[in-house]
N, C-alpha and C positions, 0 to 999 in steps of 0.2 A: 144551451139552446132547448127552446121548449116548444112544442106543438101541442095546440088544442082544438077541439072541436069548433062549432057555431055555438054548442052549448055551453063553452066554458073550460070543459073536461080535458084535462092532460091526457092525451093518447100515446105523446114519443117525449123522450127527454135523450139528451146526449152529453156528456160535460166536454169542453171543448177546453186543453189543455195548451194550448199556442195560440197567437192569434192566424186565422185561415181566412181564407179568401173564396174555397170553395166547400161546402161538407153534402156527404153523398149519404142518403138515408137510403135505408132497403123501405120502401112504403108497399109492400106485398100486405101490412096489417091496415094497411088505411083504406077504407072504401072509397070509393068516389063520391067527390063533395067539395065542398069549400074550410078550409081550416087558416089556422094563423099562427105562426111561426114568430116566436119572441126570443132576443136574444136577453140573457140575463145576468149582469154582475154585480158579485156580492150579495144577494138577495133583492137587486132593483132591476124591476125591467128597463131596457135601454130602448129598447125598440121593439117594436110589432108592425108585421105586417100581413098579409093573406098570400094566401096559393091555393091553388086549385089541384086535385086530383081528378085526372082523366083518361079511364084507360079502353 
């Protein structure tokens, strides 16, 4: 799993070792904003989508 900015930029990465249904990030590094959450196998992205941080 990867998280980036609006600008592009990889802010969090996590390797996800089973498949899960829920994953729990500490976002204490992330400011508030809008980012995008991509899941990735084998070196393809599978999916993207956005999330918002709001605190």
């Amino acid at each position: 799993m990867r998280i980036s900015n609006v600008l592009g930029q990889e802010v969090y990465s996590q390797k996800l070792n089973r498949p899960m249904y829920k994953v729990q990030i500490d976002g204490s590094a992330l400011h508030d904003g809008l980012y995008y959450y991509s899941l990735v196998v084998d070196g393809v992205v599978k999916l993207t989508k956005t999330m918002s941080v709001i605190r």
